[in-house]
Every structure is written in C-alpha cells, then in structure tokens.
C-alpha positions in Angstrom: 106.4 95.2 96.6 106.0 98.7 96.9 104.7 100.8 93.6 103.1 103.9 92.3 99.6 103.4 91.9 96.1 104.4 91.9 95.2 105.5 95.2 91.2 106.9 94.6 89.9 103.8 96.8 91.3 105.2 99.9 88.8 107.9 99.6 86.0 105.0 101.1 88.4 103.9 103.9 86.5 103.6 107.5 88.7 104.9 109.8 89.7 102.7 112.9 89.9 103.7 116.5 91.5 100.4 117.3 94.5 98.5 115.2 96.2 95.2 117.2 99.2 93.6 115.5 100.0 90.0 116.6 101.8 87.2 115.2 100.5 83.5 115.2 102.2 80.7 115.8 99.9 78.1 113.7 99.8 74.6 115.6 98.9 71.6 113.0 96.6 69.3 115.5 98.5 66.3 114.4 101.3 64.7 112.8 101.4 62.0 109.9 104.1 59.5 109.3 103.7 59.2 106.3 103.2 62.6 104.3 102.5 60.9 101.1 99.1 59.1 102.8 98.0 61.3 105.5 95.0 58.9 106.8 92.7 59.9 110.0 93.9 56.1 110.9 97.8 57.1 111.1 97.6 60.9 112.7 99.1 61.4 115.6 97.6 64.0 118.1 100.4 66.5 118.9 99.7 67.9 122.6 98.3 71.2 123.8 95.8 70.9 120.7 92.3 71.6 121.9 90.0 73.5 119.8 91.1 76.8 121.5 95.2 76.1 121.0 95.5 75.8 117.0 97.7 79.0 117.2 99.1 80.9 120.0 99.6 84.7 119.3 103.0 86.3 120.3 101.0 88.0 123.3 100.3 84.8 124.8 104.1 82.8 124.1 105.6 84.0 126.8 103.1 82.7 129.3 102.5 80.0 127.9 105.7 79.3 126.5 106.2 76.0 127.5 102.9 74.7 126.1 104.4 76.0 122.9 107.7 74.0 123.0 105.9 71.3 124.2 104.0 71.0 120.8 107.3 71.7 118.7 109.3 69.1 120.8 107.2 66.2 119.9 106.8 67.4 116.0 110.9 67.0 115.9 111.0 64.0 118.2 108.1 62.2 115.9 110.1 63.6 112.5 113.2 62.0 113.8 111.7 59.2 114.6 110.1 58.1 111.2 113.1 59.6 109.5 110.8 62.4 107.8 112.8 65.1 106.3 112.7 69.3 107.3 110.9 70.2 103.7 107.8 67.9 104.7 106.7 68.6 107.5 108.2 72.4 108.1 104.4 73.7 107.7 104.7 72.6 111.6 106.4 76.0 112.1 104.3 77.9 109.7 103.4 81.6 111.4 100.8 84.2 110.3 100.7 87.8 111.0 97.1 89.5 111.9 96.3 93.0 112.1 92.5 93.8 114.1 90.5 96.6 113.5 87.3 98.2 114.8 84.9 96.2 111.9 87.4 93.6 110.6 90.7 91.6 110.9 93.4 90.8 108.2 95.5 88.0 107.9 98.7 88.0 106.1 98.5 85.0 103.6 101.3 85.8 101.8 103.9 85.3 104.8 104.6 82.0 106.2 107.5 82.8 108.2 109.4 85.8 110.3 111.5 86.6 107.7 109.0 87.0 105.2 107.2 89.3 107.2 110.5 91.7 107.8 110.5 93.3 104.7 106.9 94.7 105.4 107.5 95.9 108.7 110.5 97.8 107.6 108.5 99.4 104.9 105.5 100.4 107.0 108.6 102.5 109.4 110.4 104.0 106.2 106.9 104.9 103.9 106.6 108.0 102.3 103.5 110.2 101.7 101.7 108.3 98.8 103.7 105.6 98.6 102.0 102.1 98.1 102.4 98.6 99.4 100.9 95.5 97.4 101.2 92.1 97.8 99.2 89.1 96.4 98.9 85.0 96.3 96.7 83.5 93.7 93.3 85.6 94.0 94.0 87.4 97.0 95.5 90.9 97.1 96.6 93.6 99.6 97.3 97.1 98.9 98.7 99.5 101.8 98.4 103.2 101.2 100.7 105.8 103.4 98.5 109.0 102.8 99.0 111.6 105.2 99.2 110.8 108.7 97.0 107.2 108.3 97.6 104.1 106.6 94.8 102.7 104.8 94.6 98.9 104.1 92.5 97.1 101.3 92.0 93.7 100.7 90.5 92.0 97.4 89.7 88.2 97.9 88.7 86.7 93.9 87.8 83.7 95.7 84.9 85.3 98.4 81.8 87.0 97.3 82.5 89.0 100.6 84.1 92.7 99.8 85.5 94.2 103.0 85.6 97.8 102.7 89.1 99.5 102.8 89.8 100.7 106.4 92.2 103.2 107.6 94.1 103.6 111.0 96.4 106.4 112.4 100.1 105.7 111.7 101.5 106.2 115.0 99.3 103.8 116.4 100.4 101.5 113.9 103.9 102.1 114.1 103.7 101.7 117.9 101.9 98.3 117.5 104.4 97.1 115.3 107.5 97.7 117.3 106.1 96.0 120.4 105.6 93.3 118.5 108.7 92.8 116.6 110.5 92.7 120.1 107.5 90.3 121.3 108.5 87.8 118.7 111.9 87.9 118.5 112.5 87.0 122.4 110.0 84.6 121.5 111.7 83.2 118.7 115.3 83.4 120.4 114.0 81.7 123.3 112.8 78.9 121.1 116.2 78.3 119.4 117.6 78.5 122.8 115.7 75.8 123.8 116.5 73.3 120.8 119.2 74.6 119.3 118.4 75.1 116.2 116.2 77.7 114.0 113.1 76.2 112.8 110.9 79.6 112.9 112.8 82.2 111.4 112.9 81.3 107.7 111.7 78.5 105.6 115.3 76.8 105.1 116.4 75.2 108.8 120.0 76.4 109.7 122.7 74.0 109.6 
C-alpha cells in the first residue's frame, strides 16, 4: 500500500552500485499424500531436487526449463493420483521475488504468486517524488521510498535481532531490472501453461 509517511530513515540509506531483480520458482523437495500427516515415512521425493535445485530463478527457467516442468509434472500427476485437491498442495507453485544489493538481499515475503507481485512492480514505474511503499506480514515490514532520482528500501524483521540498514539504489537501474524481468517471467510462465494447459503460477486460485 502506498502512503504518506515519515521518510527521515532514508537519510542512513547505503547506496548500492549493484541491484539484481529475479523471481523464484520455490521447489518443495517432496510430496505427501496425505497433507493432514506429512510423515518422513510417506514423502515422496519430487525430481530435480538436490540441495542446489530448491528454487530456480527466472534467469535460469529457460535453460533449464524442462527440469522445471519436470518437477511440476509429477506434483500434478501425484495430486491426481491420491485425489488431493488444488488448495492443499498449491504451495507446490509458490514463487518469491528477490532484489540483491551490494551488502544485502531482500526477499519478498509478502507475495506468493505473480499476481501478487504486479501491483508492486507497476508502482515502482508510476512513483512520484516522496511517495512511499509499505507492505507487512506478521512482524516483518517493508517500506520503499521514491526520493529523488534513487529508491531506498528498508526492512524491519520483529522476529530477528539482525537490523539491516536501509539501502538505496539508482532508479533507472532499478526500473531497467524490473522490466527485463517481468518479460523473463511471463514467457516463462506462458510457456508453462502451454505445456499443461492450465494456470497454476499466475494467481493463487487455478483457472477453470
């Protein structure tokens, strides 16, 4: 949500040569059969899962694209197969959004899927001097501060004893980040649906 707010903490923000934007496709290492007793004894490993593959980033789908429908094809052959409805196990498809800095990386809590990350992006292309972006789940909290040519980026974590200080980057650089990607994922995403016809990464509910 985007308010009017105190914006004295960007005054401490380290500025950042380097900002990376990706998008994460979060791979669950196996699959249970029964979500109401999910037992080490009754998990099914799910392919392509070695230490290094529990996500792949969008700069890595299309190479290794299909690794990645490998993994989704057996989660919806083993969900058909035990009869397990979409709304238990769609944290399958869960995604995260990540933006890397020179001294520190932030992950997107809040967002589990593409469409809950659209609403961000479009504000980050249409913010005006001052304006200010917050968003929060249970005791974590991000605020986003357009000021002047930079956006500055704090996050406050109630649960950690660790403070990361706010950091800034330059807009343009941001902004340029964030359009690749948005094409990056969306072939991604299309190509996905193309390949099993239906929409299981785009929003929480699964298309008819």
């Amino acid at each position: 949500m985007t308010q009017n707010t105190d914006k004295s903490w960007t005054q401490t923000s380290t500025f950042s040569k380097k900002v990376i934007t990706d998008f994460i496709f979060q791979l669950s290492p196996s699959f249970f059969p029964d979500p109401q007793s999910p037992t080490l004894e009754s998990a099914i490993r799910l392919p392509l899962l070695k230490d290094s593959d529990a996500a792949i980033s969008a700069r890595l789908a299309e190479t290794r694209f299909d690794d990645l429908a490998l993994h989704y094809r057996a989660v919806i052959d083993l969900a058909e197969q035990y009869g397990i409805a979409y709304p238990t196990y769609f944290y399958h498809f869960w995604q995260r959004l990540v933006f890397a800095f020179d001294t520190q990386t932030i992950e997107f809590i809040t967002y589990d899927c593409w469409d809950q990350m659209r609403p961000l992006f479009q504000w980050f292309h249409q913010a005006a001097e001052g304006e200010v972006f917050i968003d929060s789940a249970q005791s974590w909290e991000i605020s986003i501060a357009r000021v002047g040519p930079n956006f500055h980026f704090r996050v406050i974590d109630q649960a950690s004893d660790a403070r990361a200080a706010p950091v800034a980057c330059a807009g343009s650089d941001l902004l340029t980040e964030l359009t690749a990607l948005e094409d990056r994922v969306q072939r991604t995403i299309n190509a996905l649906v193309s390949r099993f016809g239906r929409d299981y990464w785009t929003s929480l509910q699964l298309d008819p």
